[in-house]
C-alpha positions as CSV (number, residue, x, y, z in Angstrom):
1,X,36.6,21.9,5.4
2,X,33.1,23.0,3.9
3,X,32.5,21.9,0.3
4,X,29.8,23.7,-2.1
5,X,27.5,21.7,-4.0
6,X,26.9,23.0,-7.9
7,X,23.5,22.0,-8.6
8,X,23.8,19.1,-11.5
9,X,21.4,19.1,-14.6
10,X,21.7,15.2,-14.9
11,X,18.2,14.9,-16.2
12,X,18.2,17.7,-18.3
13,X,19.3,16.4,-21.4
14,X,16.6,13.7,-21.3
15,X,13.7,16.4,-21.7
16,X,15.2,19.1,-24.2
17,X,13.5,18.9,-27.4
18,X,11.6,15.8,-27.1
19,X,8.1,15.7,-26.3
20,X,7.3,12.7,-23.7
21,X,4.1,10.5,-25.2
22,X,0.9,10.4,-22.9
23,X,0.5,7.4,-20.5
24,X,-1.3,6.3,-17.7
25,X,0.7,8.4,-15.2
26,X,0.9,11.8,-16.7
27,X,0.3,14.7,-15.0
28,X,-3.5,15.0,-13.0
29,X,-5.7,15.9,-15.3
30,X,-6.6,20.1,-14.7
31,X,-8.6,21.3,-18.0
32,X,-12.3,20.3,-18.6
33,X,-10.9,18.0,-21.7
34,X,-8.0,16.1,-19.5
35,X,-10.9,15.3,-16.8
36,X,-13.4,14.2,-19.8
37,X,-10.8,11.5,-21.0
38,X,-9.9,10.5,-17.6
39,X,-13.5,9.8,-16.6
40,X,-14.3,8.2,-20.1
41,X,-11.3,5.5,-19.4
42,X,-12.4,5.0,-15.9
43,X,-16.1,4.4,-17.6
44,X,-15.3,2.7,-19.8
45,X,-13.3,0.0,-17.6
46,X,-16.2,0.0,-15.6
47,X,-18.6,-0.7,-17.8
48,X,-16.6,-3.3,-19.6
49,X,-15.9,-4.9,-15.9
50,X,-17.7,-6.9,-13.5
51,X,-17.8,-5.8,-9.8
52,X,-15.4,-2.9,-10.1
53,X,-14.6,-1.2,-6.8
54,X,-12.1,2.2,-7.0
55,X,-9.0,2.8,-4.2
56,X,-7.7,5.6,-4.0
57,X,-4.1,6.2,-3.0
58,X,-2.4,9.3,-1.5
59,X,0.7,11.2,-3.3
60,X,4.0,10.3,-2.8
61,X,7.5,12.2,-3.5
62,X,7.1,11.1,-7.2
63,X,3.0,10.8,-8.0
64,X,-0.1,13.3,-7.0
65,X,-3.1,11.4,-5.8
66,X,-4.2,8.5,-7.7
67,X,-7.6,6.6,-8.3
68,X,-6.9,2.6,-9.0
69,X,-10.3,1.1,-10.2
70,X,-10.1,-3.0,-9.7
71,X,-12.4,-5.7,-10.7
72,X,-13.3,-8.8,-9.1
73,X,-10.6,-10.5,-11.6
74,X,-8.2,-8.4,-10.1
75,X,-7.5,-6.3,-13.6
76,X,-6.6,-2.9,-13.0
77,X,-6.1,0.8,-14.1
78,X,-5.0,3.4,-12.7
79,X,-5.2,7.4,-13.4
80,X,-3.9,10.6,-12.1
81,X,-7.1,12.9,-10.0
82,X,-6.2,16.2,-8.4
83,X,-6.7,15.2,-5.1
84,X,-8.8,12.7,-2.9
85,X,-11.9,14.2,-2.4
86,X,-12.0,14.4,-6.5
87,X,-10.9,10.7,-6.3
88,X,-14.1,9.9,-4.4
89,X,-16.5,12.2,-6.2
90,X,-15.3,10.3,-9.7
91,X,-15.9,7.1,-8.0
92,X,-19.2,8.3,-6.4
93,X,-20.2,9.4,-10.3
94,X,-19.1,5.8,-11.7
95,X,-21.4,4.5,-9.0
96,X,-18.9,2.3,-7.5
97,X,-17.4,2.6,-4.3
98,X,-14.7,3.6,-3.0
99,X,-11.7,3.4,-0.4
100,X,-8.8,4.9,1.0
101,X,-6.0,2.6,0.1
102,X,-4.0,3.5,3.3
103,X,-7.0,1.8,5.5
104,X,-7.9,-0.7,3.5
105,X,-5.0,-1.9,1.5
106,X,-4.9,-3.8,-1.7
107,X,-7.0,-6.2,-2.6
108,X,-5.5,-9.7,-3.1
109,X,-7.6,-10.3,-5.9
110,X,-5.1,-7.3,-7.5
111,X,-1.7,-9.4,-6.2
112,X,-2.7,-12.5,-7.7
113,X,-3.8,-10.8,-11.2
114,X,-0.1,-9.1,-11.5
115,X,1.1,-12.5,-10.4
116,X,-0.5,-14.3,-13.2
117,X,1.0,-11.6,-15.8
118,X,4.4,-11.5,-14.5
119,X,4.1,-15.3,-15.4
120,X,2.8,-15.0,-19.0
């Protein structure tokens, strides 16, 4: 017996008429303005940060490509980019370098920071 499948809104009613605020993890910045306040966080950590090095990790079903800038105290952020090669170009304009996450991996400098906040 073959059964048909009616698509489900179950999400649907989550996003009607309410507006989502902006975090971390919205969508990759496109417009001149959305790039400008992406860069100006990413400055901003690194300039407020010592030895701050950038990884940049591929999309996945849920999240485009992401740059993850991490200083030597293993604090974090992390922000949307359009793609990898604009990942490394941000990086290489912060003058910090860069990695691919996939060869590299984490640092464990990172690990032991979200540790010690998990435990706060």
């Amino acid at each position: 017996m073959r059964r048909s499948v009616a698509p489900m809104g179950l999400f649907s009613r989550r996003s009607k008429g309410r507006s989502r605020s902006t975090t971390a993890m919205d969508p990759a910045p496109r417009s001149g303005a959305s790039r400008k306040e992406t860069v100006e966080h990413l400055r901003g950590f690194v300039t407020s940060r010592v030895g701050v090095e950038a990884y940049i990790e591929p999309p996945t079903a849920n999240d485009p490509v992401t740059v993850v800038l991490i200083a030597t105290t293993g604090e974090w952020t992390r922000r949307k980019v359009p793609d990898e090669k604009t990942g490394f170009a941000v990086a290489q304009e912060l003058g910090i370098p860069a990695y691919d996450v996939l060869r590299t991996g984490y640092p464990a400098r990172m690990r032991k920071w979200n540790s010690r906040q998990r435990q706060r």
